[in-house]
C-alpha positions in Angstrom: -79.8 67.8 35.7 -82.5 67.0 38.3 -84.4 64.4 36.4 -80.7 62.5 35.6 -79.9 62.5 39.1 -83.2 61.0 40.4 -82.8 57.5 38.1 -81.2 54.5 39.5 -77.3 54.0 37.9 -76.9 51.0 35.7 -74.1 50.0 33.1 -76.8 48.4 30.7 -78.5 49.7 28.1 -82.2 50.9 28.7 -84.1 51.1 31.6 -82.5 50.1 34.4 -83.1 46.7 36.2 -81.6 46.7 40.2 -84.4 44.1 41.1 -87.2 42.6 40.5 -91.0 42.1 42.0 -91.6 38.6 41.8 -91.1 36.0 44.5 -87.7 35.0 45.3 -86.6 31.6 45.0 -87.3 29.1 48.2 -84.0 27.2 48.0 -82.5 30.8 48.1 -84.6 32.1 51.1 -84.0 29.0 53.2 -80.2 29.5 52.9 -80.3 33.4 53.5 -82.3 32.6 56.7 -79.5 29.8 57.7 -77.3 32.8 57.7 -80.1 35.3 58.9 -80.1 33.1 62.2 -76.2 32.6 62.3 -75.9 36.1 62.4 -78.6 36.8 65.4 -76.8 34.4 67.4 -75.1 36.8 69.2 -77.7 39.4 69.9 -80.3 36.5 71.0 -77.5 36.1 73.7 -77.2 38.8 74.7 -81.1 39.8 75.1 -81.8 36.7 76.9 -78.5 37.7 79.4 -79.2 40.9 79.7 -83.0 40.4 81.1 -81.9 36.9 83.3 -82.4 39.2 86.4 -85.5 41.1 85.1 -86.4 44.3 83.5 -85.2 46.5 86.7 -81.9 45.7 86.6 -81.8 46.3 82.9 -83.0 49.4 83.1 -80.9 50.4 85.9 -77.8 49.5 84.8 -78.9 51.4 80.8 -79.7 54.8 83.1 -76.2 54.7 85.0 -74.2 58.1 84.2 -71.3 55.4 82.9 -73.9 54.2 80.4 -74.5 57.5 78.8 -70.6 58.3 79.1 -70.3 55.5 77.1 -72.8 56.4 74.6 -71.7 60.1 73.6 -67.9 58.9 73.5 -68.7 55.7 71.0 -71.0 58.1 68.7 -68.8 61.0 68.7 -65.8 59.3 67.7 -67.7 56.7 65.2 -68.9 59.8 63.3 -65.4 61.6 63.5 -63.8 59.0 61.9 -66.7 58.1 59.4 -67.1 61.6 58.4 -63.5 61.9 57.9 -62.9 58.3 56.2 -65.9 59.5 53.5 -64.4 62.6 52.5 -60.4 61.4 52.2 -61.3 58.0 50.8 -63.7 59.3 48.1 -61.0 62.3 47.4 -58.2 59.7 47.0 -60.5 57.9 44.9 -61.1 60.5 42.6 -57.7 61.4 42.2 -57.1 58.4 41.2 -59.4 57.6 38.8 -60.3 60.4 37.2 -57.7 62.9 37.4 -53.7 63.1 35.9 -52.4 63.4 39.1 -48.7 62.0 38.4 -48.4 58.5 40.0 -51.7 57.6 40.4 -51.1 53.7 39.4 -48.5 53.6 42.3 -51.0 56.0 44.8 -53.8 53.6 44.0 -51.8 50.9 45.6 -50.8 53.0 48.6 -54.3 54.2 49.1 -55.7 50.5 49.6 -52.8 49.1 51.9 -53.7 50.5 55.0 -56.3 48.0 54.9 -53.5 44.9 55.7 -52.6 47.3 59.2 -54.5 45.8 62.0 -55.8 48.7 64.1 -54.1 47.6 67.3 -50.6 47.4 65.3 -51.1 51.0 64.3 -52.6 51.8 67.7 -48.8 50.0 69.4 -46.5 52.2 66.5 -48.3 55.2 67.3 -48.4 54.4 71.3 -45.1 53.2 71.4 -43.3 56.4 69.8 -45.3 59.2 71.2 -47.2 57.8 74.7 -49.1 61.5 74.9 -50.9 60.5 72.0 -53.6 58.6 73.8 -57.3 59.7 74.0 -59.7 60.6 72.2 -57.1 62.5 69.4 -54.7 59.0 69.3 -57.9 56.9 68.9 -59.5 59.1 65.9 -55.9 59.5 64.4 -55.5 55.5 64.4 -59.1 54.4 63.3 -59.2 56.8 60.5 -55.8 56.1 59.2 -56.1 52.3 58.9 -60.4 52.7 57.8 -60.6 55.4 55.0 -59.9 52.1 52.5 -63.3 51.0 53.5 -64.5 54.2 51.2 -61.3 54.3 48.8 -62.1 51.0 47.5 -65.8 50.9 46.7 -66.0 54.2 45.4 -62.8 54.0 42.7 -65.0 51.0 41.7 -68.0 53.1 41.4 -66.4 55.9 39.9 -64.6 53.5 37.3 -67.6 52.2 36.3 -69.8 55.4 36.3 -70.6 57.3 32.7 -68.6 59.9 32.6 -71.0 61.4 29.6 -72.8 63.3 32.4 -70.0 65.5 33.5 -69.8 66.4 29.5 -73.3 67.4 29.8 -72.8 69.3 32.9 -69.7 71.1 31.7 -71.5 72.0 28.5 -74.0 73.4 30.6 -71.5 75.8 32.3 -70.7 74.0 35.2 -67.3 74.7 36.8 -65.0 71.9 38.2 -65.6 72.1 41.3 -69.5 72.1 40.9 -69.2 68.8 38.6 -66.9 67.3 41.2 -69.1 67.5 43.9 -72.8 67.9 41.9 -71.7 65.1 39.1 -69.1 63.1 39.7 -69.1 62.3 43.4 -73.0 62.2 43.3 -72.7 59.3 41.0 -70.4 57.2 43.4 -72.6 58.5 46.7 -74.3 54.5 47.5 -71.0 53.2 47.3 -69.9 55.9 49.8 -72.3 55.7 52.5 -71.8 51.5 51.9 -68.1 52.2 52.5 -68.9 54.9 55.6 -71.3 52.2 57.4 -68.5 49.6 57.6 -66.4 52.2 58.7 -68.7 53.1 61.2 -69.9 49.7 62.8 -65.6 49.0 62.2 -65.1 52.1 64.8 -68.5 50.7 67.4 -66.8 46.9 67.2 -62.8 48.4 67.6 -61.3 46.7 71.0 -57.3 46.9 70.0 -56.7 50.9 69.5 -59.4 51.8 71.8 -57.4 50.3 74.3 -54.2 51.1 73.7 -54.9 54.5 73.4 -57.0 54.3 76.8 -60.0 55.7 75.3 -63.8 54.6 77.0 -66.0 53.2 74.5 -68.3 50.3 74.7 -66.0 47.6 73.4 -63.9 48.8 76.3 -66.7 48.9 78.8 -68.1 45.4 78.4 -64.6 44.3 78.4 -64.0 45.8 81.9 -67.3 44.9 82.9 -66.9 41.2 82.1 -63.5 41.4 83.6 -64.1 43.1 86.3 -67.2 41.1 88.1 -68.8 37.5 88.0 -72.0 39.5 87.1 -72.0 39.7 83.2 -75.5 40.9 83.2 -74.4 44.7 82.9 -72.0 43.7 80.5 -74.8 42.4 78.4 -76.7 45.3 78.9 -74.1 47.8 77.2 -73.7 45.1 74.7 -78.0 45.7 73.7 -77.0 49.4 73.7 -74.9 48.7 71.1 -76.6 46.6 69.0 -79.6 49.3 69.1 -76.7 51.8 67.8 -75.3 49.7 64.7 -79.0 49.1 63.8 -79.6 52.6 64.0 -76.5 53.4 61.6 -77.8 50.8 59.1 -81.1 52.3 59.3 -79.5 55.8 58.2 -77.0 54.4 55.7 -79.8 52.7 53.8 -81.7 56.0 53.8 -78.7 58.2 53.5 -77.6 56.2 50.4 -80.5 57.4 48.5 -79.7 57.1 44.5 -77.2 57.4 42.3 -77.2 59.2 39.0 -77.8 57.3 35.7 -76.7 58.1 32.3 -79.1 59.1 29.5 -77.4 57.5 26.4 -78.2 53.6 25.4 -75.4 51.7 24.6 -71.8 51.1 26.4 -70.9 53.3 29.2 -68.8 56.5 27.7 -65.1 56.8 29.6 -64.5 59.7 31.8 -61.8 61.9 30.3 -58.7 62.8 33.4 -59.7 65.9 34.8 -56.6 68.1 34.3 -55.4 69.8 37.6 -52.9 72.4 36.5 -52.1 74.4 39.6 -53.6 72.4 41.7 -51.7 69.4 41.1 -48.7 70.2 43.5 -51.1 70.9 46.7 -53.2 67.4 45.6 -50.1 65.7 45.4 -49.5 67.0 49.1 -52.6 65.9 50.1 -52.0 62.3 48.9 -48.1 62.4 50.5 -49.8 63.2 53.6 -52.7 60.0 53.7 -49.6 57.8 52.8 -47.3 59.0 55.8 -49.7 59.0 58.4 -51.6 55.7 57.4 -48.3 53.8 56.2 -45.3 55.9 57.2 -45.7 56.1 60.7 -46.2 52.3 61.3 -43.4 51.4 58.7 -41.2 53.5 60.8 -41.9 52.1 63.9 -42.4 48.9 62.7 -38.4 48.7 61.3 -37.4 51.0 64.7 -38.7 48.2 67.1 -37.5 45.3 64.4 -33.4 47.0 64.2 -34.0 47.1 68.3 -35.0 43.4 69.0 -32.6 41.8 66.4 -29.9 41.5 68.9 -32.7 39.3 71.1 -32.7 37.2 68.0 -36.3 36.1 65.9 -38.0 32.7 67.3 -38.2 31.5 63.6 -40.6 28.5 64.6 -42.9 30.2 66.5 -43.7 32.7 63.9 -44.0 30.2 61.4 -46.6 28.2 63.5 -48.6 31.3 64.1 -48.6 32.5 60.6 -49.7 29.0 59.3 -52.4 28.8 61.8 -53.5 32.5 60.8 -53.8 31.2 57.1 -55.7 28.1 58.1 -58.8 30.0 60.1 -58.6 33.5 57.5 -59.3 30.8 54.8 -61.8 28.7 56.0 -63.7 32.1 57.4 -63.8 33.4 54.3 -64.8 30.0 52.4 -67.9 29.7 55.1 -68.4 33.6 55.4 -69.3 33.8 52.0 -71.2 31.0 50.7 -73.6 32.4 54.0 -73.4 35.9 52.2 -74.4 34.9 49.2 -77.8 34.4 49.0 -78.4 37.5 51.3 -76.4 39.4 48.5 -78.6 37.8 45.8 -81.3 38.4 47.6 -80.6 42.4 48.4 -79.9 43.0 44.7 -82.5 41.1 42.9 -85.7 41.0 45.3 -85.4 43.8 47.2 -88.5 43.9 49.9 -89.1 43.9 53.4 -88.2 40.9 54.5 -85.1 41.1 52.4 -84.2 44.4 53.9 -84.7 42.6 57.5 -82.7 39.8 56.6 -79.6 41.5 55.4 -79.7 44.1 58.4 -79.9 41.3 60.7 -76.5 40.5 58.8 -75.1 43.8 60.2 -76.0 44.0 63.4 -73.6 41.6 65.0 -70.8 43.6 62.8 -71.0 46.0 65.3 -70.6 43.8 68.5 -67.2 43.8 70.3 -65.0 40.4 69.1 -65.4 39.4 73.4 -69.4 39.5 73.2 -69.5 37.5 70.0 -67.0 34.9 71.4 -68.6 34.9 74.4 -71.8 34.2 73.1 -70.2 31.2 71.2 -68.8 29.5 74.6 -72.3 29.7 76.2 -73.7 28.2 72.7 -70.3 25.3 72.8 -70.8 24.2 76.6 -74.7 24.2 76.8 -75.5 22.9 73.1 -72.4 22.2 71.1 -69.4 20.8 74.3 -68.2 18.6 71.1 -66.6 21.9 69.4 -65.6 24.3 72.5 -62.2 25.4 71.8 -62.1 23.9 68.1 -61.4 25.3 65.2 -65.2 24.7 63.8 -66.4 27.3 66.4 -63.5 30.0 66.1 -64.5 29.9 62.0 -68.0 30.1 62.5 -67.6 33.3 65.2 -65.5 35.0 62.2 -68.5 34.1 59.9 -70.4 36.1 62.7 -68.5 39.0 63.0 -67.4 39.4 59.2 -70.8 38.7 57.2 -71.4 42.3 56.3 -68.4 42.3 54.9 -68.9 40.1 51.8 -72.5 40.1 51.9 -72.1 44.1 50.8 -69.4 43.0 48.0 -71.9 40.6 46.7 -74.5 42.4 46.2 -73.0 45.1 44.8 -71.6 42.5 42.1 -74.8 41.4 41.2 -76.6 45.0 41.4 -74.1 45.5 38.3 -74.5 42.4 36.5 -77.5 42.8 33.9 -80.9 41.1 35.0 -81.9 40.8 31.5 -79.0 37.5 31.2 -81.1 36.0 33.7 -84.3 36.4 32.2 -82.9 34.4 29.2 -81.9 31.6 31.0 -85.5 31.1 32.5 -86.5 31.7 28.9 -84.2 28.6 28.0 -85.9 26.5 30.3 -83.5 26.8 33.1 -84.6 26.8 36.8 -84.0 29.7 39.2 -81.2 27.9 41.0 -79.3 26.8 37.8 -80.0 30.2 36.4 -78.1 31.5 39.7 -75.7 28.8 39.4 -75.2 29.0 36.1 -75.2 33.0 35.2 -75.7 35.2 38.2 -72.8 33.5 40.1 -70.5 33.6 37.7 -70.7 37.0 36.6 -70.5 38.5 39.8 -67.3 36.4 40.7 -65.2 39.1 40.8 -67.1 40.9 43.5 -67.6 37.4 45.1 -64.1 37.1 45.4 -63.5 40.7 46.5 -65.5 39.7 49.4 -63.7 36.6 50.4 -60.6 38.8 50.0 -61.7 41.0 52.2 -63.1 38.6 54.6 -59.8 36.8 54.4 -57.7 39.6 56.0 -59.9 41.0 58.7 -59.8 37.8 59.6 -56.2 37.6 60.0 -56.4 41.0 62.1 -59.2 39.6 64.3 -57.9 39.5 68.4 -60.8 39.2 71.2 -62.8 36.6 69.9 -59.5 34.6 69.0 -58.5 34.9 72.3 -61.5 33.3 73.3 -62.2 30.4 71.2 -58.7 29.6 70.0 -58.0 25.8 70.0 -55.4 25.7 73.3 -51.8 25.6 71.6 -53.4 27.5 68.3 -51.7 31.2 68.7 -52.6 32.9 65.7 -50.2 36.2 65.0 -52.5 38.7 66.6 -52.7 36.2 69.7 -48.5 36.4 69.8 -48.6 40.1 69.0 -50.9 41.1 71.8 -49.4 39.0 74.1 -45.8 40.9 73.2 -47.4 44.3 73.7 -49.2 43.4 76.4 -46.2 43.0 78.3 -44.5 45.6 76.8 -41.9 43.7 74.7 -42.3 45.8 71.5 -38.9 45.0 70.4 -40.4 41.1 70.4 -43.5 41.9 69.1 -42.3 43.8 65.7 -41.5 40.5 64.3 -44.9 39.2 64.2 -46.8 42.9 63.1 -44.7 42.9 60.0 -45.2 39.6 59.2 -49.2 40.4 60.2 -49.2 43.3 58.1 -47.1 41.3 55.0 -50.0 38.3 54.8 -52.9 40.9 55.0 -51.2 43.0 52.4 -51.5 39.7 49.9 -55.4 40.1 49.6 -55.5 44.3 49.8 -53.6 43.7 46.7 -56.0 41.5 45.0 -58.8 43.5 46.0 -57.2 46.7 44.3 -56.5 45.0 41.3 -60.5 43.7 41.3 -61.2 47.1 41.5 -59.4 48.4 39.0 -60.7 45.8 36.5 
């Protein structure tokens, strides 16, 4: 079983082909460097802000007590709620896939909706109800309810396309269940774990909404304070390096923790997993998945329909939430149009020509994943007023700070698409005379679209959830739901606000839908 587990996964026949040696494509490295450079925008800021006033202030202000504070509260709730979001999400993946847990097809749709719950909606249900819940416990209890999808989703893809011929070997060779389930099975959907676990992670680093409401110090709070709470941004910008030098930390170890997955022996088609039968165990697994659902989507449904029945006797500002939810839909849609034709050479890139300068160019596309919403918008108005005065507050520069923020995003569902498309199609085309762009054009591109769209989906609704960089480079007038959301819980008015979650969580619900059914095809 060793010598399985070391190859590379594929679903093709033969030896396996995730990239290849040769030189990639100019055309294609030009346009993953366009978005290489979007990306770093940010951080450039922030270096050259944080060092304005020299070196001693910088390191002054990263020795402070309150910077360390900082520091072991970020990592030690990032890695609770990653750890935690890795093992439910690839659980409730596997019960849906590859077990007959009763109601599975309706579970696998519950499973993937907590995705549409902004984390500041769940953070106001959960607030709102039960006010001792904030700290670190409310904080964990939010972000890993409304994150484990990041894992569900990836791995019930992996697991749906993994060869289920080598948990037959493994079982022949006396393996029990449970040793095939965590030696075999889950082994084989690892990559697409730790993937799942590092957006969770750099999700947790970059969170401003439940942070907040549940009054918990982290560094999206900090610089928020900070830039708040003084004219001097400088130690502001300084926590924002730290955190910067943390996401690029986590991306280091997810690419090393991702290690590889485990690749059938047999030429030909991929052989179908048959449903592990539970017996017993079904009743306490069916507990297990009644519990994810109640506390991921019970508990804001609840509240959600509490505060609605409360505020209809205030009556429902019908054209006001219709503005805001047509201005959401404008911005989520360009975003995710301009956030993905940036991710997808990087993708391309990643799966086909892996190297070192294709490893540094798609990690430069995380690191700004992990910056607060504020820093990244903030970034944006310096670059509007000093170079670009003719877009500050337009709609150009709100899209392109959601390209910013959300590039990971669909640059991992592309090249995860591609990873699984065979190379060898490819090579035919250049054997047909075709060039390497009309080959990507022509072949590569297409076959991935359904992981090309995934990403857009995905894109798509953070977008729609997005709130502090909004709130910066909004066009004046332009309130998109989160803006009129925050704004009712700001003040309190949760009975106003309900109105505009729902309707929040309704439109972000439309493509967590579509990505589920991607999956399951």
């Amino acid at each position: 079983m060793t010598a399985v587990a070391e190859r590379p996964a594929t679903a093709t026949a033969g030896p396996p082909r995730r990239s290849r040696r040769g030189r990639a494509p100019a055309p294609l490295l030009v346009w993953g460097a366009v978005a290489g450079v979007v990306a770093v925008v940010p951080v450039l800021y922030l270096v050259l802000r944080a060092l304005e006033r020299g070196p001693g202030l910088f390191l002054d202000v990263l020795g402070r007590p309150r910077t360390l504070d900082l520091l072991v509260s970020s990592v030690l709730l990032a890695a609770a709620v990653t750890a935690v979001c890795v093992v439910v999400g690839s659980l409730a993946a596997w019960l849906v896939v590859r077990t007959d847990l009763p109601g599975r097809r309706v579970l696998a749709v519950l499973f993937a909706l907590p995705l549409a719950v902004p984390s500041y909606v769940a953070g106001f249900t959960w607030i709102s109800e039960w006010p001792g819940s904030a700290g670190f416990a409310g904080a964990f209890g939010v972000l890993a309810a409304v994150s484990y999808p990041y894992v569900y989703l990836p791995v019930a893809a992996a697991l749906r396309a993994a060869d289920g011929g080598l948990e037959e070997v493994a079982r022949s060779l006396g393996h029990g269940p449970a040793r095939v389930l965590l030696g075999v099975t889950l082994r084989q959907a690892w990559p697409a774990a730790t993937a799942g676990g590092l957006l969770v992670a750099l999700y947790v680093l970059s969170d401003f909404g439940a942070v907040s409401l549940m009054r918990y110090d982290t560094f999206t709070l900090g610089i928020y304070t900070s830039y708040r709470g003084t004219f001097d941004r400088t130690p502001a910008a300084v926590l924002g390096c730290v955190l910067v030098a943390l996401a690029a930390v986590v991306t280091l170890g997810e690419a090393r923790a991702r290690g590889r997955a485990a690749h059938r022996v047999a030429r030909g088609a991929a052989r179908p997993a048959a449903p592990v039968r539970l017996g017993r165990a079904r009743l306490p697994w069916l507990g297990f998945s009644a519990l994810v659902v109640a506390v991921s989507l019970g508990i804001p449904a609840w509240s959600l329909t509490h505060w609605m029945v409360v505020g209809s006797s205030l009556g429902l500002d019908l054209p006001d939430l219709g503005a805001a939810a047509v201005v959401t839909l404008e911005v989520a849609a360009l975003a995710a149009l301009l956030t993905t034709v940036l991710a997808l050479p990087v993708g391309v890139l990643a799966a086909r020509y892996r190297g070192r300068a294709t490893a540094a160019l798609e990690a430069s596309t995380y690191v700004a994943h992990a910056l607060p919403g504020i820093t990244v918008g903030l970034a944006l108005v310096f670059l509007g007023i000093r170079l670009l005065p003719g877009i500050y507050q337009e709609t150009p520069l709100l899209v392109l700070a959601y390209a910013v923020l959300f590039l990971p995003l669909a640059v991992g569902s592309i090249r995860a698409a591609v990873a699984a498309t065979p190379a060898r199609l490819e090579e035919v085309s250049r054997s047909l005379g075709h060039g390497r762009v009309a080959t990507l054009a022509r072949v590569t591109v297409p076959l991935a679209a359904p992981g090309v769209a995934a990403g857009a989906a995905l894109v798509f609704l953070t977008v729609a959830k997005e709130l502090p960089a909004t709130l910066l480079l909004r066009p004046t007038g332009d309130d998109t739901l989160a803006i009129r959301l925050w704004t009712h819980t700001g003040a309190g008015q949760y009975a106003a606000a309900a109105p505009y979650a729902i309707l929040l969580v309704v439109l972000a619900a439309v493509p967590v839908l579509l990505l589920d059914r991607a999956v399951r095809r």
